[in-house]
C-alpha positions as CSV (number, residue, x, y, z in Angstrom):
1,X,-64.0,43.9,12.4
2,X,-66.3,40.9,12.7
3,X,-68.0,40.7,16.5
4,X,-66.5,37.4,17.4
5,X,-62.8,38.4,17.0
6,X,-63.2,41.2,19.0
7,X,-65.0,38.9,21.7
8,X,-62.0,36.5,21.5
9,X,-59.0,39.7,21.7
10,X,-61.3,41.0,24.8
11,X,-61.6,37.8,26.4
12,X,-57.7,37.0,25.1
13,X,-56.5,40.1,26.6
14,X,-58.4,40.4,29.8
15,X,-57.2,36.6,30.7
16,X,-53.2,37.9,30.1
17,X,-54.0,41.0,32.4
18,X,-55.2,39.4,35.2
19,X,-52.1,37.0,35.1
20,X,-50.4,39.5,34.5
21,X,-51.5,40.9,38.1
22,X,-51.5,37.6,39.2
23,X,-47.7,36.7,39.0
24,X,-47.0,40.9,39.9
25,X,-48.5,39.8,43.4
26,X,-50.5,42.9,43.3
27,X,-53.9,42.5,45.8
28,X,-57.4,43.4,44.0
29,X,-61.1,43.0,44.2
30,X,-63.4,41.7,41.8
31,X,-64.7,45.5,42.0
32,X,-61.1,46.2,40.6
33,X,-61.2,43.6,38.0
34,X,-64.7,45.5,36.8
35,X,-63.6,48.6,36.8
36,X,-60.7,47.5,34.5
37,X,-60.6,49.5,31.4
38,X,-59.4,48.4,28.1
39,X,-58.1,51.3,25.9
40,X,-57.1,50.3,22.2
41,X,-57.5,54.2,21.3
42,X,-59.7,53.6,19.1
43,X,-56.5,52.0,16.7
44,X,-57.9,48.4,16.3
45,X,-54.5,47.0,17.2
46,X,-54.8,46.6,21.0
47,X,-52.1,44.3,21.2
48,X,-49.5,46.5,19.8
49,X,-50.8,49.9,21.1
50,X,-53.3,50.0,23.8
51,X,-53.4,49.9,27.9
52,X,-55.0,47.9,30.4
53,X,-55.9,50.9,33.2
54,X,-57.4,50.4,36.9
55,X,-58.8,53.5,38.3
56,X,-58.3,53.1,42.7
57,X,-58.6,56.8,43.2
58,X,-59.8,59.9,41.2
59,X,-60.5,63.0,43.1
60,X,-60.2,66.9,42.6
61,X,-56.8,66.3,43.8
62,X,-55.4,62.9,43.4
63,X,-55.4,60.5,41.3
64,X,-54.0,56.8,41.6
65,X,-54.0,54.0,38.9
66,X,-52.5,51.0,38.2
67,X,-51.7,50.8,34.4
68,X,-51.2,47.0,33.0
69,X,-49.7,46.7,30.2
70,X,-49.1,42.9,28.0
71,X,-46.0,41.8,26.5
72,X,-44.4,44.6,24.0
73,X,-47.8,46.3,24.4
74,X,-47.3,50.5,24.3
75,X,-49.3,52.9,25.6
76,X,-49.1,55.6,22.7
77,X,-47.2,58.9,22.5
78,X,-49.7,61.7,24.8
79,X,-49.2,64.4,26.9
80,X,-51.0,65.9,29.7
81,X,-52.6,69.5,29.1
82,X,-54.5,72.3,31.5
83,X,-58.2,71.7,31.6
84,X,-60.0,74.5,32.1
85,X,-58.5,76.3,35.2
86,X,-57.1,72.8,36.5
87,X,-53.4,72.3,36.1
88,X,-52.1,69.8,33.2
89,X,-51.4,66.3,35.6
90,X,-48.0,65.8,37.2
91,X,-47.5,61.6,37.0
92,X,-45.0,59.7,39.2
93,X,-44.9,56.2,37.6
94,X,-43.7,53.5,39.9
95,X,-43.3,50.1,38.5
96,X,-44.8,47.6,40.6
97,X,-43.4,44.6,38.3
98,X,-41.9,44.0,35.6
99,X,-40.0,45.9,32.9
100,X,-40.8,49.1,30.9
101,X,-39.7,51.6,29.0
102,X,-41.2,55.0,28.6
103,X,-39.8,57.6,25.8
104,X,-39.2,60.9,27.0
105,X,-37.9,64.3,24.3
106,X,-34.5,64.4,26.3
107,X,-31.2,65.0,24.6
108,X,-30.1,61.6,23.4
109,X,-32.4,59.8,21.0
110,X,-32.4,56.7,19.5
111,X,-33.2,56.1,15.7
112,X,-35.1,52.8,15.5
113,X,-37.9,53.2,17.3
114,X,-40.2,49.7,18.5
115,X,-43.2,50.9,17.4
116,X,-45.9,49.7,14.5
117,X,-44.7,51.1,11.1
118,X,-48.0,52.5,10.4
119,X,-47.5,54.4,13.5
120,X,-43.9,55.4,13.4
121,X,-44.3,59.2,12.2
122,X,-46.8,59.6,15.8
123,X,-44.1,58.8,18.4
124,X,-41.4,61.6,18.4
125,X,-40.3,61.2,21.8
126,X,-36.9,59.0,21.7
127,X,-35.3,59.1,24.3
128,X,-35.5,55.4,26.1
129,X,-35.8,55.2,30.1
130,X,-35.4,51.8,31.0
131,X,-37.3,51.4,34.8
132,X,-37.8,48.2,36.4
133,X,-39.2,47.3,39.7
134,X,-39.4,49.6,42.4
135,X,-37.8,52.3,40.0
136,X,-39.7,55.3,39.3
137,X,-39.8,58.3,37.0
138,X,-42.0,61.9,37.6
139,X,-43.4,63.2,33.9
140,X,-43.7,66.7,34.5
141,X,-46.2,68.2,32.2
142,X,-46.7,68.9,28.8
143,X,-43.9,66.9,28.0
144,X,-44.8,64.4,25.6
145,X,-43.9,60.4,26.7
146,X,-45.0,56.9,26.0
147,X,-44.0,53.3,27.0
148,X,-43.5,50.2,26.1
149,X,-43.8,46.6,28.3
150,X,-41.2,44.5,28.3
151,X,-41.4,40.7,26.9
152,X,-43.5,39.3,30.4
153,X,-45.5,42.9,30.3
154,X,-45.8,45.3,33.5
155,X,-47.5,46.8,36.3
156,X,-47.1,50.5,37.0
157,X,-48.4,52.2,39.9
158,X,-49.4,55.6,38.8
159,X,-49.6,58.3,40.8
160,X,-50.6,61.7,39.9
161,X,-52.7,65.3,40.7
162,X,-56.1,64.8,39.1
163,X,-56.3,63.3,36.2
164,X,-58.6,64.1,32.9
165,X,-57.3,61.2,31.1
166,X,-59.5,61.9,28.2
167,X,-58.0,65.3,27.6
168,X,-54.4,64.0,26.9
169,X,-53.5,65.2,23.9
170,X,-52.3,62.2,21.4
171,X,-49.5,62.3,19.2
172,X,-51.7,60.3,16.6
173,X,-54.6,62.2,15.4
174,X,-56.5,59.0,14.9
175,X,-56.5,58.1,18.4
176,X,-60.2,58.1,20.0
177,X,-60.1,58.0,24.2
């Protein structure tokens, strides 16, 4: 992908995620805003499938993170594992603003999945959990889940036991963290 594309989505996507914050009236730093990190997984597409994470807290036993996602963006299909002798994370997701839903392998499904086509056969989880502000939903571990913003995009206050993000285990084996 030529260089100055990528400058222009990075520049294009960190612009929508800070006004995205903006109008969510969450409070942050500039150390925040620094700290942001922009996961495309390693897709390419981070429009479509990627997540815009701030790190507050990490410690050996807590972990808090506010996850910004664009309009329709998804953060793709993963679950949370065991690493080493430290228990697979437990994850309350709060939203702060906006709307999202997150896909969970419950009973009821639904058949049409929003998801890229070239990525359809990596989310199996169907089962839709609309949330909206100040609505919240605990993803026990391993279950599987992903979500997907709504048309203005979201803030999600997640709070969780430690968390090895880069261990999650992706649906999508082409997915680099």
């Amino acid at each position: 992908m030529d260089e100055r594309f990528i400058m222009v989505i990075d520049k294009y996507i960190y612009n929508r995620c800070v006004s995205i914050l903006d109008k969510s009236g969450f409070a942050y730093s500039a150390r925040d805003i620094e700290a942001l990190e922009f996961a495309d997984f390693g897709l390419g597409r981070p429009l479509e499938e990627g997540a815009q994470i701030m790190t507050l807290e990490n410690t050996d036993r807590l972990a808090v993170k506010i996850i910004i996602l664009l309009p329709q963006q998804i953060l793709p299909e993963h679950r949370h594992v065991n690493v080493g002798n430290v228990k697979a994370k437990q994850e309350l997701l709060r939203i702060f603003w906006g709307l999202v839903d997150v896909y969970t392998q419950e009973e009821n499904s639904e058949t049409d999945l929003p998801v890229p086509e070239c990525s359809r056969p990596y989310y199996t989880c169907k089962t839709k959990i609309s949330l909206s502000q100040a609505e919240q939903l605990l993803i026990e571990p391993p279950d599987p889940h992903w979500f997907k913003a709504g048309d203005e995009g979201c803030v999600i206050l997640s709070i969780s036991t430690t968390a090895h993000d880069a261990k999650d285990i992706f649906t999508n084996p082409n997915i680099k963290r």
